[in-house]
N, CA, C and O atoms as a Maestro MAE file, in Angstrom:
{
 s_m_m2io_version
 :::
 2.0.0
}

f_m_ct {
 s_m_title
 :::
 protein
 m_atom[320] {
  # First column is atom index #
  i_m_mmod_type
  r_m_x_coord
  r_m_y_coord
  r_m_z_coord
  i_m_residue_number
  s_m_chain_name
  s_m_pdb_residue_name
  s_m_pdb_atom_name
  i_m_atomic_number
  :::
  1 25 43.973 154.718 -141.329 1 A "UNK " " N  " 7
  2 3 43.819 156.029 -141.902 1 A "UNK " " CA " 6
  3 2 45.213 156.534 -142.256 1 A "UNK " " C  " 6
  4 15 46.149 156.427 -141.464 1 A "UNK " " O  " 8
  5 25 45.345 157.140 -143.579 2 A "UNK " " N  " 7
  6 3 46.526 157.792 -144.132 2 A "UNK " " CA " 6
  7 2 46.345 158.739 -143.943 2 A "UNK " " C  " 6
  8 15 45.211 159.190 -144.104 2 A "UNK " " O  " 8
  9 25 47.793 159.823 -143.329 3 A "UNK " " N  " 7
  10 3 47.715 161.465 -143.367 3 A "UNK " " CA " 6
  11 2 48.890 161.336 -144.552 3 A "UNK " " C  " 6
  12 15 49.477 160.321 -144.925 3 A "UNK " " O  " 8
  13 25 49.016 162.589 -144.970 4 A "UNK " " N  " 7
  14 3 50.017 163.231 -146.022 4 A "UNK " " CA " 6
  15 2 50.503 164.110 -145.179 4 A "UNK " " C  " 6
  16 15 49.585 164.569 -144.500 4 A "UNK " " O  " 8
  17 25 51.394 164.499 -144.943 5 A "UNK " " N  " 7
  18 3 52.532 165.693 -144.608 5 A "UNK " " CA " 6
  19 2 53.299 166.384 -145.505 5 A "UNK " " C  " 6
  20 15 54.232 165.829 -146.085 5 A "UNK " " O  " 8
  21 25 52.933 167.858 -145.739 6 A "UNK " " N  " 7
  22 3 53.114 168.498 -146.902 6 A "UNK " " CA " 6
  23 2 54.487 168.968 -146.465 6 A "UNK " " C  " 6
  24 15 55.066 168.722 -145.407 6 A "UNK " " O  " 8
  25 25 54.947 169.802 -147.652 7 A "UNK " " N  " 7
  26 3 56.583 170.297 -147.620 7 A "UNK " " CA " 6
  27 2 56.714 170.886 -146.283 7 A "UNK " " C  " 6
  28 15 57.638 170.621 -145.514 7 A "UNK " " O  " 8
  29 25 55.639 171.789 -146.008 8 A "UNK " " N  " 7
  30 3 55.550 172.826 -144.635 8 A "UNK " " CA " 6
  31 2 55.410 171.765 -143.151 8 A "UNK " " C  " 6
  32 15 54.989 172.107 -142.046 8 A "UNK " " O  " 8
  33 25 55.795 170.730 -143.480 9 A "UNK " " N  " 7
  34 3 55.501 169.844 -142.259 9 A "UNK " " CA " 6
  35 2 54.114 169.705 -141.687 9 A "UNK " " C  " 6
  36 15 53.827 169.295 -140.562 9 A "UNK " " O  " 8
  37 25 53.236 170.143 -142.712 10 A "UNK " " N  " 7
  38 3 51.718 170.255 -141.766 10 A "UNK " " CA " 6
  39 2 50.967 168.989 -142.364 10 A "UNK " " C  " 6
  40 15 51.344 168.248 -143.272 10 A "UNK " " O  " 8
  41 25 49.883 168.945 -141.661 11 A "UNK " " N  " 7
  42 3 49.011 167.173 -141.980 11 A "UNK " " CA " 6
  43 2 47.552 167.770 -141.714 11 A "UNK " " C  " 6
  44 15 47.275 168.293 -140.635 11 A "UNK " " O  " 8
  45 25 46.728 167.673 -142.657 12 A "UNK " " N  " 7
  46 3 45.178 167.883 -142.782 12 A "UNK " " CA " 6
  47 2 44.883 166.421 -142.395 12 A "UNK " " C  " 6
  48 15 45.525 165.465 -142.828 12 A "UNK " " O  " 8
  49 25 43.565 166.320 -141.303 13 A "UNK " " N  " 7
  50 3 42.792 165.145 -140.395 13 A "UNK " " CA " 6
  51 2 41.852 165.839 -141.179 13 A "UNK " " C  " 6
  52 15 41.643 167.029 -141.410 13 A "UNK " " O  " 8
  53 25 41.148 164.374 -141.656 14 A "UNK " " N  " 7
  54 3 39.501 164.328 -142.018 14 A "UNK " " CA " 6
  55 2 38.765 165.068 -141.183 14 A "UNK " " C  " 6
  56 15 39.160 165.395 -140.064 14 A "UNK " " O  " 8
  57 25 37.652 165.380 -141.669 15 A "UNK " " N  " 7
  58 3 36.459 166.333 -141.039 15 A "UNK " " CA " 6
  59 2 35.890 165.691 -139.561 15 A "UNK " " C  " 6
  60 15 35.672 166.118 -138.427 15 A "UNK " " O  " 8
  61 25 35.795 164.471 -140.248 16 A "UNK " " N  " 7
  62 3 34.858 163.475 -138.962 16 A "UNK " " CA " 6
  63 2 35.813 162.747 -137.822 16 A "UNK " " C  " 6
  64 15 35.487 161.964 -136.929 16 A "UNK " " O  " 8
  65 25 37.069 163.270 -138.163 17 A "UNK " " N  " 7
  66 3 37.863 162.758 -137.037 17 A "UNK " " CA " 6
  67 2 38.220 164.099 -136.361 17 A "UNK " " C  " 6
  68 15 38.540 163.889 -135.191 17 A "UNK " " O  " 8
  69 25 38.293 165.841 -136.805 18 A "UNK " " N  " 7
  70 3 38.097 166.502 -135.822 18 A "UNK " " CA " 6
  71 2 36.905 166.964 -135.230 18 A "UNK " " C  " 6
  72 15 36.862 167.837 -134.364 18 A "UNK " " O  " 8
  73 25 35.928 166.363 -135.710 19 A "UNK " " N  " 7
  74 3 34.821 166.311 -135.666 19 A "UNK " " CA " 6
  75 2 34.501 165.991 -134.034 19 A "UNK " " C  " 6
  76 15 34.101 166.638 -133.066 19 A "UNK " " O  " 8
  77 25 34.985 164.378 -134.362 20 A "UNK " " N  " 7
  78 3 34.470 163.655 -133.475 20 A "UNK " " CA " 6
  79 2 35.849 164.073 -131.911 20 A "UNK " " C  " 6
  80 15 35.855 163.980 -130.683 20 A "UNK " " O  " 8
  81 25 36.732 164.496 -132.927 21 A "UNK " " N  " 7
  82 3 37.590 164.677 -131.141 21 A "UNK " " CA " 6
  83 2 37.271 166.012 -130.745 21 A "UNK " " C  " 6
  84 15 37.579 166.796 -129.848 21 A "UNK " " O  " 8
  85 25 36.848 165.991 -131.326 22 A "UNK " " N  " 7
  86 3 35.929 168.138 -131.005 22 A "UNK " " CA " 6
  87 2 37.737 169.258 -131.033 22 A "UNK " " C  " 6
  88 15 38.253 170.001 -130.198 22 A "UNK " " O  " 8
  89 25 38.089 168.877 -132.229 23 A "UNK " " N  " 7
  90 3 39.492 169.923 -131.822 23 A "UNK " " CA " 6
  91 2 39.084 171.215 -133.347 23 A "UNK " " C  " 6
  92 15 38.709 170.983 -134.497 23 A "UNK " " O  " 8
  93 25 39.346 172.364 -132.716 24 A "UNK " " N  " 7
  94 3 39.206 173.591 -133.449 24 A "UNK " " CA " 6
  95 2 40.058 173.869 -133.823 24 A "UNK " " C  " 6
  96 15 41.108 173.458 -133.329 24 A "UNK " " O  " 8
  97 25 40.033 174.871 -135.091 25 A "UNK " " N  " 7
  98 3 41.300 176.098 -135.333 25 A "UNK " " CA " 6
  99 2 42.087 176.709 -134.170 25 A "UNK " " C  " 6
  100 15 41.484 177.560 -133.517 25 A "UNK " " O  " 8
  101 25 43.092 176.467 -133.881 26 A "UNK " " N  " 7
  102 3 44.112 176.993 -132.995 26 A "UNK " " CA " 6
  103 2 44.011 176.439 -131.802 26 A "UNK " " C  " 6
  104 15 44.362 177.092 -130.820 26 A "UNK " " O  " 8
  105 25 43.476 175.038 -131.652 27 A "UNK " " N  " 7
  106 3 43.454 174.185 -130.511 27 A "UNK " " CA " 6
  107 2 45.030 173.199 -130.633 27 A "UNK " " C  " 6
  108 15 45.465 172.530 -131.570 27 A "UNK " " O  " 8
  109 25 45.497 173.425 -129.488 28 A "UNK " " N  " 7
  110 3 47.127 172.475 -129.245 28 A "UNK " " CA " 6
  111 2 47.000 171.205 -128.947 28 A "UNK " " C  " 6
  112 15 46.337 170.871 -127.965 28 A "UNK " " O  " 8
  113 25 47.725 170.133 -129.892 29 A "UNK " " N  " 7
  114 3 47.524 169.147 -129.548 29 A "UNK " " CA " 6
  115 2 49.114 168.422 -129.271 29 A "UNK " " C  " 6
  116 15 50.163 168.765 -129.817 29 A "UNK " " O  " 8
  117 25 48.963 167.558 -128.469 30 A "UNK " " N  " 7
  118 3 50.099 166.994 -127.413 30 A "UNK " " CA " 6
  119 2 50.546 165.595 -128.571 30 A "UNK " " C  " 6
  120 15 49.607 164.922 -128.998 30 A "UNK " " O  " 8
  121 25 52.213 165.182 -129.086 31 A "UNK " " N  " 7
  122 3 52.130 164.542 -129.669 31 A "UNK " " CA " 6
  123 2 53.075 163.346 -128.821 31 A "UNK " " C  " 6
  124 15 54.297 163.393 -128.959 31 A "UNK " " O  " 8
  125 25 52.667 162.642 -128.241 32 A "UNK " " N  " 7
  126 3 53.869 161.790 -127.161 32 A "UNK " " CA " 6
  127 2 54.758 160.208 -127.794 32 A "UNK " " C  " 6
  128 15 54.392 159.433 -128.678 32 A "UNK " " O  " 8
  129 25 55.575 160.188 -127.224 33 A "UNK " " N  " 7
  130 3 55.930 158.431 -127.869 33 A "UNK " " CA " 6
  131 2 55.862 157.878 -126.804 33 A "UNK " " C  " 6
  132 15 56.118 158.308 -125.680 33 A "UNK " " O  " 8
  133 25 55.320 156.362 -127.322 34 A "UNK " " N  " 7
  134 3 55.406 155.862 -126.034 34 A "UNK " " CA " 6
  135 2 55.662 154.390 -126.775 34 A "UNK " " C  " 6
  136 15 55.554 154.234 -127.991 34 A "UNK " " O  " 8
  137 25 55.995 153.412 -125.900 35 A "UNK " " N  " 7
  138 3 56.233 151.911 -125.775 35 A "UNK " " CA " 6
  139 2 55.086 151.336 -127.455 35 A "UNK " " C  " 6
  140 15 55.541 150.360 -128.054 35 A "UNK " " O  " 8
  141 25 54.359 151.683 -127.772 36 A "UNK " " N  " 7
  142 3 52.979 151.472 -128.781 36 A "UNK " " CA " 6
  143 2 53.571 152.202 -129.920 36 A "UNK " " C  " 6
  144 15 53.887 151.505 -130.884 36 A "UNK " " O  " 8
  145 25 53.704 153.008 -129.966 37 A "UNK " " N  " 7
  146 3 54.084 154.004 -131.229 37 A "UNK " " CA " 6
  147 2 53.909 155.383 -130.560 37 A "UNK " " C  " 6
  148 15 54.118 155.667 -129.381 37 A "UNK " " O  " 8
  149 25 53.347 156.434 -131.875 38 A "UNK " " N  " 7
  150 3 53.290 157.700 -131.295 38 A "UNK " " CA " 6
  151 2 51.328 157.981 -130.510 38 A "UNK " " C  " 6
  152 15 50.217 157.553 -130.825 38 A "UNK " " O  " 8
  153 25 51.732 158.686 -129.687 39 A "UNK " " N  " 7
  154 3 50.119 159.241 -129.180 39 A "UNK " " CA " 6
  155 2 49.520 160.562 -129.543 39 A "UNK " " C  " 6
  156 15 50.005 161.478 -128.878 39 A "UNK " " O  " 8
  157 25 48.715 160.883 -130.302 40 A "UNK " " N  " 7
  158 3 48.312 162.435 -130.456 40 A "UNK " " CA " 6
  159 2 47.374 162.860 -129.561 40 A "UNK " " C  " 6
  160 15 46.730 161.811 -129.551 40 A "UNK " " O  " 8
  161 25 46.950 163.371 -129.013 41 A "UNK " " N  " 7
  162 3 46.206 164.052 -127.664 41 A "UNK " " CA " 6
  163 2 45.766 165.338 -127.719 41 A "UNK " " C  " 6
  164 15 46.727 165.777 -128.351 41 A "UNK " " O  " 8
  165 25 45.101 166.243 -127.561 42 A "UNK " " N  " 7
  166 3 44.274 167.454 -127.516 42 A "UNK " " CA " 6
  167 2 44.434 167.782 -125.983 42 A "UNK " " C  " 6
  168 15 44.198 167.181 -124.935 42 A "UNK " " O  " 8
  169 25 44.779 168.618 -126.224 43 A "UNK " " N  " 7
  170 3 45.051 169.439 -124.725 43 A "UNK " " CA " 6
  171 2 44.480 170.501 -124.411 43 A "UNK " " C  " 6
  172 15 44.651 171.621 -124.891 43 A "UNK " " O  " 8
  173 25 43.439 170.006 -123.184 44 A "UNK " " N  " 7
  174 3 42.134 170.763 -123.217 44 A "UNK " " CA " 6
  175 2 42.379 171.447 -121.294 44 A "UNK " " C  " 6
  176 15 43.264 171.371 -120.442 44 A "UNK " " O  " 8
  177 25 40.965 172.090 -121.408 45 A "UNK " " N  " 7
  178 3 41.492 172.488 -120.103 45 A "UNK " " CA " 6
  179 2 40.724 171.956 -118.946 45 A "UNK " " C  " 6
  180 15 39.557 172.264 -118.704 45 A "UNK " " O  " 8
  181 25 41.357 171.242 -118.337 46 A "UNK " " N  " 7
  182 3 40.223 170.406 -117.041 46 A "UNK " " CA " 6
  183 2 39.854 170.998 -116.243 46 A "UNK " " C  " 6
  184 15 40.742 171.520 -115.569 46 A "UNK " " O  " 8
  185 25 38.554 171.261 -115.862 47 A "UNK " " N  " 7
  186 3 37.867 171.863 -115.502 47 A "UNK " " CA " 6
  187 2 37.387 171.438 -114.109 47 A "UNK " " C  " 6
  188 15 36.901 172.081 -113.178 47 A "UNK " " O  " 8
  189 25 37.779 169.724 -114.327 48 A "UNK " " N  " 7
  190 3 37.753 169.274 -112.408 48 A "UNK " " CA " 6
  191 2 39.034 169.783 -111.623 48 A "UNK " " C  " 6
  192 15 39.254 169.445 -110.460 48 A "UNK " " O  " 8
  193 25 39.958 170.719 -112.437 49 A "UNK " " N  " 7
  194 3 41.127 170.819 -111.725 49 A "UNK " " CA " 6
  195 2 40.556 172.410 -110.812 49 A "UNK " " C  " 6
  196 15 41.270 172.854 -109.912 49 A "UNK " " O  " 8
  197 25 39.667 172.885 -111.072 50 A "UNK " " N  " 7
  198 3 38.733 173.893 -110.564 50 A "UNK " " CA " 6
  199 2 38.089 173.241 -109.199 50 A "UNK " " C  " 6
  200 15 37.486 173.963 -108.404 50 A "UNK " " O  " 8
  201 25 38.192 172.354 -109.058 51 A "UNK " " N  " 7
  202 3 37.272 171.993 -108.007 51 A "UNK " " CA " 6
  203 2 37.403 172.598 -106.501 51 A "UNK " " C  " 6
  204 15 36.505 172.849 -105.698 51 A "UNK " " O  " 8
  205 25 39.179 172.789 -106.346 52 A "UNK " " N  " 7
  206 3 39.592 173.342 -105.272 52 A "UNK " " CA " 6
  207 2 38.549 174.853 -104.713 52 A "UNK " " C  " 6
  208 15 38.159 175.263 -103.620 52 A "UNK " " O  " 8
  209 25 38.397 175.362 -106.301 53 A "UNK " " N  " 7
  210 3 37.631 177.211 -106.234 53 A "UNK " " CA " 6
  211 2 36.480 176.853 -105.827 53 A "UNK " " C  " 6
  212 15 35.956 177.787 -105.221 53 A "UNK " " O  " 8
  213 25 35.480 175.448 -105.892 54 A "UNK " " N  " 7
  214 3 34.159 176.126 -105.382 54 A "UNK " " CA " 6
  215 2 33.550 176.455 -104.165 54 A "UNK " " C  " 6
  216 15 33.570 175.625 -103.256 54 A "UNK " " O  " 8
  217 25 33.127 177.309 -104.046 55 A "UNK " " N  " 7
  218 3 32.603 177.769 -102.594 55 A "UNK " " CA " 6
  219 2 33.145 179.354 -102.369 55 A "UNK " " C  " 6
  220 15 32.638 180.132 -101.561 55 A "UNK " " O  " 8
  221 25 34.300 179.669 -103.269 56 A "UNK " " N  " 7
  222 3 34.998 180.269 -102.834 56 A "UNK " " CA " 6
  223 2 34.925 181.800 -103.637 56 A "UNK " " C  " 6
  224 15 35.593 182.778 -103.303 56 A "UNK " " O  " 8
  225 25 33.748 181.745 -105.006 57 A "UNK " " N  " 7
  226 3 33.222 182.865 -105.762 57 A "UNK " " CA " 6
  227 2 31.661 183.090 -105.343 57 A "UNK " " C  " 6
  228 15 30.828 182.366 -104.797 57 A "UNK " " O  " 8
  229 25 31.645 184.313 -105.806 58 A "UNK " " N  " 7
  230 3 30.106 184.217 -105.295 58 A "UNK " " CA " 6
  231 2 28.994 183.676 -106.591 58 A "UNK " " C  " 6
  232 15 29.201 183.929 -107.778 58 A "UNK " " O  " 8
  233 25 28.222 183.169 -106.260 59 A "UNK " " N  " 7
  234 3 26.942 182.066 -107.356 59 A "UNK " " CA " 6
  235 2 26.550 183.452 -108.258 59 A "UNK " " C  " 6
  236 15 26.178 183.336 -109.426 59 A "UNK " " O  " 8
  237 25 26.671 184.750 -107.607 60 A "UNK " " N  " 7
  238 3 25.999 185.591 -108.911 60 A "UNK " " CA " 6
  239 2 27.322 185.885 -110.048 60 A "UNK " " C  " 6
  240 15 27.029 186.678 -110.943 60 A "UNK " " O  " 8
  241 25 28.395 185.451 -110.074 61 A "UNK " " N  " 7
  242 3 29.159 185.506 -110.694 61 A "UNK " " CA " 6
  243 2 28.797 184.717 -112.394 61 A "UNK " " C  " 6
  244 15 28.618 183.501 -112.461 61 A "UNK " " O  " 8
  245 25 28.756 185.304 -113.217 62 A "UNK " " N  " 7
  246 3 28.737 184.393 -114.754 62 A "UNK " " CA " 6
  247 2 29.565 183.216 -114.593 62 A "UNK " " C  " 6
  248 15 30.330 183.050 -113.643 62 A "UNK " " O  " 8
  249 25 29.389 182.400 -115.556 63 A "UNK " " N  " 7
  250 3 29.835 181.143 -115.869 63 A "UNK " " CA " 6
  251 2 31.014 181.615 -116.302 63 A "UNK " " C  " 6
  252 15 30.788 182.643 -116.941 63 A "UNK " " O  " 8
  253 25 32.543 181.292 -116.258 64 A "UNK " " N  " 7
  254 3 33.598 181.770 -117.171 64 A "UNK " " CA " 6
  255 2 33.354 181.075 -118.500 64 A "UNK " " C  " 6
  256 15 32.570 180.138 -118.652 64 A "UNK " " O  " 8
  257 25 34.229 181.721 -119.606 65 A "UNK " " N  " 7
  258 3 33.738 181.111 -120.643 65 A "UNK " " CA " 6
  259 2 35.251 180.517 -121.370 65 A "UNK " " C  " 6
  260 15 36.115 181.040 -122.073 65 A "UNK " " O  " 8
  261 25 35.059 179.254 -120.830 66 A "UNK " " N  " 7
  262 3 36.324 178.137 -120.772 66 A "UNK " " CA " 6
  263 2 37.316 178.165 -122.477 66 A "UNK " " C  " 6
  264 15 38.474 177.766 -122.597 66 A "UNK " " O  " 8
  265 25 36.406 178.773 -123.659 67 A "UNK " " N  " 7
  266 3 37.040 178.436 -124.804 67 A "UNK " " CA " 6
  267 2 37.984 180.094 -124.718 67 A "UNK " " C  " 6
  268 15 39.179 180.172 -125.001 67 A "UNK " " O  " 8
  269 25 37.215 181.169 -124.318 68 A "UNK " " N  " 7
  270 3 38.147 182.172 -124.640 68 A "UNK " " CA " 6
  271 2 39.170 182.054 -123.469 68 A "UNK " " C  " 6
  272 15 40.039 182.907 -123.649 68 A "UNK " " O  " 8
  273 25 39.376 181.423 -122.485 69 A "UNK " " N  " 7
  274 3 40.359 181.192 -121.365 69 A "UNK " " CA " 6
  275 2 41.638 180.682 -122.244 69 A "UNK " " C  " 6
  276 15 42.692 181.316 -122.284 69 A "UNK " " O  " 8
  277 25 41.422 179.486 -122.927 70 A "UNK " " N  " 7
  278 3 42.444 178.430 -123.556 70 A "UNK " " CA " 6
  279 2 42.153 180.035 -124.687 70 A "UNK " " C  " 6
  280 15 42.591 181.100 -124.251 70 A "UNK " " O  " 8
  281 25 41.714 180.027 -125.508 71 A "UNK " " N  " 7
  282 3 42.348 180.501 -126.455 71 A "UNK " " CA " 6
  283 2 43.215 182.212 -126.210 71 A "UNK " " C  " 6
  284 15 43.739 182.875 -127.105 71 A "UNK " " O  " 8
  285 25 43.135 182.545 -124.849 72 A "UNK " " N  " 7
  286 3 43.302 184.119 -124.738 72 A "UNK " " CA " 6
  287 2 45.130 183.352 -124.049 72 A "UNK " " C  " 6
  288 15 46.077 184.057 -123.699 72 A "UNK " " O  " 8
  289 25 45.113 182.214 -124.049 73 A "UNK " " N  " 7
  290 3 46.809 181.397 -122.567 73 A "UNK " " CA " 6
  291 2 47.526 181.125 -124.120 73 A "UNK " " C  " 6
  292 15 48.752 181.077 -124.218 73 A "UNK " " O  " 8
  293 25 46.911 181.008 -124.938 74 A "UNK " " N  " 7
  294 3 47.807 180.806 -126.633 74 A "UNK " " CA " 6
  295 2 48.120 182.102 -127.134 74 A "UNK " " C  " 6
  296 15 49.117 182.049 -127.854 74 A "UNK " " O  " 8
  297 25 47.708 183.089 -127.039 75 A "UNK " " N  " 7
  298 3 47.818 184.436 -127.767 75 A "UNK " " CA " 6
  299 2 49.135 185.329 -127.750 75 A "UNK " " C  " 6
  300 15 49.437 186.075 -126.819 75 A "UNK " " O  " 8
  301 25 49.838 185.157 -128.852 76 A "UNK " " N  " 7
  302 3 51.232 185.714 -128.900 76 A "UNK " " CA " 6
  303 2 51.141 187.279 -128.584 76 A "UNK " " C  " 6
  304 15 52.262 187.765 -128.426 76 A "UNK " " O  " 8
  305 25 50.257 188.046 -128.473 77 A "UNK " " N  " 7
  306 3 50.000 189.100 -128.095 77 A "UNK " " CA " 6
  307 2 49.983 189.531 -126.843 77 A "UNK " " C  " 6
  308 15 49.861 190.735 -126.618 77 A "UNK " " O  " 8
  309 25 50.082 188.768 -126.006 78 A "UNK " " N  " 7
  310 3 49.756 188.424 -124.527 78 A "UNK " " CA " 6
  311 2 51.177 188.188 -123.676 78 A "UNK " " C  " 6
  312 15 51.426 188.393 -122.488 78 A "UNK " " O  " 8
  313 25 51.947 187.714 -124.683 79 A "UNK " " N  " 7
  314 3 52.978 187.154 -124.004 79 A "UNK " " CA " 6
  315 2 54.535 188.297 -124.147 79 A "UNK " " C  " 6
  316 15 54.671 189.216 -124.955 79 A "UNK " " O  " 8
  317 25 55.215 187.988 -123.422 80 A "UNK " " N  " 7
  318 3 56.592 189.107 -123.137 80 A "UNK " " CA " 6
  319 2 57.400 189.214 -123.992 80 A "UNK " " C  " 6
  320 15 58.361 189.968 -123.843 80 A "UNK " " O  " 8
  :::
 }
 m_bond[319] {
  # First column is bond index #
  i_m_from
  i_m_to
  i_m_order
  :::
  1 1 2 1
  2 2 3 1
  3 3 4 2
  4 3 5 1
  5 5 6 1
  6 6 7 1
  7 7 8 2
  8 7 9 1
  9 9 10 1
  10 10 11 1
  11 11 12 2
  12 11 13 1
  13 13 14 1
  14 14 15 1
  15 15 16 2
  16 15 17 1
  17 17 18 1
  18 18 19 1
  19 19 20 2
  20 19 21 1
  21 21 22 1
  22 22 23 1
  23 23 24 2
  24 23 25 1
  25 25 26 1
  26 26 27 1
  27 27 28 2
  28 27 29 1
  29 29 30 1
  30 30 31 1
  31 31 32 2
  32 31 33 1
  33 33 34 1
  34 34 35 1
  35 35 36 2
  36 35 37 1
  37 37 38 1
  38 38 39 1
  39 39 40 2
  40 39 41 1
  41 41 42 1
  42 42 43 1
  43 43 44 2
  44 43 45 1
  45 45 46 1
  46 46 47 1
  47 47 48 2
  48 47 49 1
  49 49 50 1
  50 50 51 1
  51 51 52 2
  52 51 53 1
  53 53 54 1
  54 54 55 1
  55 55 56 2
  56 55 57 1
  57 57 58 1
  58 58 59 1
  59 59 60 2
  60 59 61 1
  61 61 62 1
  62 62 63 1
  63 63 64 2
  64 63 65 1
  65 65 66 1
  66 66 67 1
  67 67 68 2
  68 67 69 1
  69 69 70 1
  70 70 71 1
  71 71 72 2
  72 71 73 1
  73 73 74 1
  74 74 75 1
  75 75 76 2
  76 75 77 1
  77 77 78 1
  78 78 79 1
  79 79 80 2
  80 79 81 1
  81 81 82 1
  82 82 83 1
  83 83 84 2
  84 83 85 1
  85 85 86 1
  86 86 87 1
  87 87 88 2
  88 87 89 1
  89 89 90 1
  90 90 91 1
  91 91 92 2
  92 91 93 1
  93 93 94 1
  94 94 95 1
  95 95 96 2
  96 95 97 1
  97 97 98 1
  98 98 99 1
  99 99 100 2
  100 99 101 1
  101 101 102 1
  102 102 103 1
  103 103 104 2
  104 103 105 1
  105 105 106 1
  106 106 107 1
  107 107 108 2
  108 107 109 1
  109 109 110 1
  110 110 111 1
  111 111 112 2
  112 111 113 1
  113 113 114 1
  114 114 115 1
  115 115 116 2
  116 115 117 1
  117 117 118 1
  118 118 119 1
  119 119 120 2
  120 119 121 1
  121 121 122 1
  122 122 123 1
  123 123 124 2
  124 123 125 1
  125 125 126 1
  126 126 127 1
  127 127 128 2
  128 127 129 1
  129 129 130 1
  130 130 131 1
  131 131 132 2
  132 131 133 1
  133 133 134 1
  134 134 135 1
  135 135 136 2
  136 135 137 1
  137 137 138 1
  138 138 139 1
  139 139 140 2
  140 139 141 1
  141 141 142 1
  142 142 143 1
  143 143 144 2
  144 143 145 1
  145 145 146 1
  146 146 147 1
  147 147 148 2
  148 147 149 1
  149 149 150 1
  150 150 151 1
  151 151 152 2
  152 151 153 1
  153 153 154 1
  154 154 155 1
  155 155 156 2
  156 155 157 1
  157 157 158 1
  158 158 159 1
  159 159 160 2
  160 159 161 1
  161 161 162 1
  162 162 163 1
  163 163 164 2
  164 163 165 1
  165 165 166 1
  166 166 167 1
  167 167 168 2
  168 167 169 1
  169 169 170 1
  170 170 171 1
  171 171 172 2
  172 171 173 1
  173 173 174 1
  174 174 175 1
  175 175 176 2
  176 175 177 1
  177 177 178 1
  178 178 179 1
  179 179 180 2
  180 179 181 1
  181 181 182 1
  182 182 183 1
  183 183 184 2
  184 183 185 1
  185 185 186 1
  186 186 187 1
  187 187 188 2
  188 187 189 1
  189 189 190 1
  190 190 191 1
  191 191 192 2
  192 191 193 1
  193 193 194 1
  194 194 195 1
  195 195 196 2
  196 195 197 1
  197 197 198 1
  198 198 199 1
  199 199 200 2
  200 199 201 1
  201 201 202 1
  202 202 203 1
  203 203 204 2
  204 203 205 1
  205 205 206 1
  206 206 207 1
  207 207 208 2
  208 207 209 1
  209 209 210 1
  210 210 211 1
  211 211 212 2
  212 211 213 1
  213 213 214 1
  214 214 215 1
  215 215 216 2
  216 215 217 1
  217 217 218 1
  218 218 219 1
  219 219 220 2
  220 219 221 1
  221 221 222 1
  222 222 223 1
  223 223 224 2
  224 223 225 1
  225 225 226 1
  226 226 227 1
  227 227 228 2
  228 227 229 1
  229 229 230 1
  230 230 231 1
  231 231 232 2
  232 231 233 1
  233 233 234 1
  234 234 235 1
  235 235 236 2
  236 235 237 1
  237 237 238 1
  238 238 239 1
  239 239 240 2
  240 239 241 1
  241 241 242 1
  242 242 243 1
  243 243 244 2
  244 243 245 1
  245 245 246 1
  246 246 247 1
  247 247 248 2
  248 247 249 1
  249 249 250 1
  250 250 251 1
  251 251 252 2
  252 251 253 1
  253 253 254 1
  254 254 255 1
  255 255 256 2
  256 255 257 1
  257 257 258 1
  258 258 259 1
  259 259 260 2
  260 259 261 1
  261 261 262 1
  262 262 263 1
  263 263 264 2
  264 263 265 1
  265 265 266 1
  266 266 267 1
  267 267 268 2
  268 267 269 1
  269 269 270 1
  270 270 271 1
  271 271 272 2
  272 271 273 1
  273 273 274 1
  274 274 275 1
  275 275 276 2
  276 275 277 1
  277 277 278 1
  278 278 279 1
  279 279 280 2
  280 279 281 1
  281 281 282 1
  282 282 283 1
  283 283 284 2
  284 283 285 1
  285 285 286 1
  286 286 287 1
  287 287 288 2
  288 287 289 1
  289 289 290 1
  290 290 291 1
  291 291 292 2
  292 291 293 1
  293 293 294 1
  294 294 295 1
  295 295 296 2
  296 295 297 1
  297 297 298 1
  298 298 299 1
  299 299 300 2
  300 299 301 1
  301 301 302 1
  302 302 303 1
  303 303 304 2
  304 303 305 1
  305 305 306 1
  306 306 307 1
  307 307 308 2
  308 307 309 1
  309 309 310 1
  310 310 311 1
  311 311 312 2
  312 311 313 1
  313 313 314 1
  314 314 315 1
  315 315 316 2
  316 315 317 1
  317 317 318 1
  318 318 319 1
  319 319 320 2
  :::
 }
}
């Protein structure tokens, strides 16, 4: 697969490849080098890293809602 990288340094991914990695508008993605070439990665929020909290809210509590979490920890509005 060919990307183009425009003057602005930016690169449009086919539909069915953010498709299929499930990455949205204003989702951060991790770009690493390694020994292979480069790695691109989506940096999501793990949710087994929660595991320590259960027991520890009460069950009538709502479900948090994991996309506005990541997208409210990006918000330049938020920050100092």
């Amino acid at each position: 697969m060919h990307l183009k990288v425009t003057s602005k340094r930016q690169v449009t991914f086919p539909k069915r490849v953010m498709e299929s990695l499930r990455i949205r508008q204003g989702d951060t993605l991790i770009l690493m080098e390694t020994d292979n070439g480069l790695l691109l990665k989506s940096r999501r929020f793990d949710v087994e890293k929660l595991a320590p909290l259960r027991g520890k809210f009460s069950p009538d509590l709502p479900a948090p809602d994991l996309d506005a979490i990541r997208h409210a920890a990006q918000d330049p509005s938020l920050r100092d």
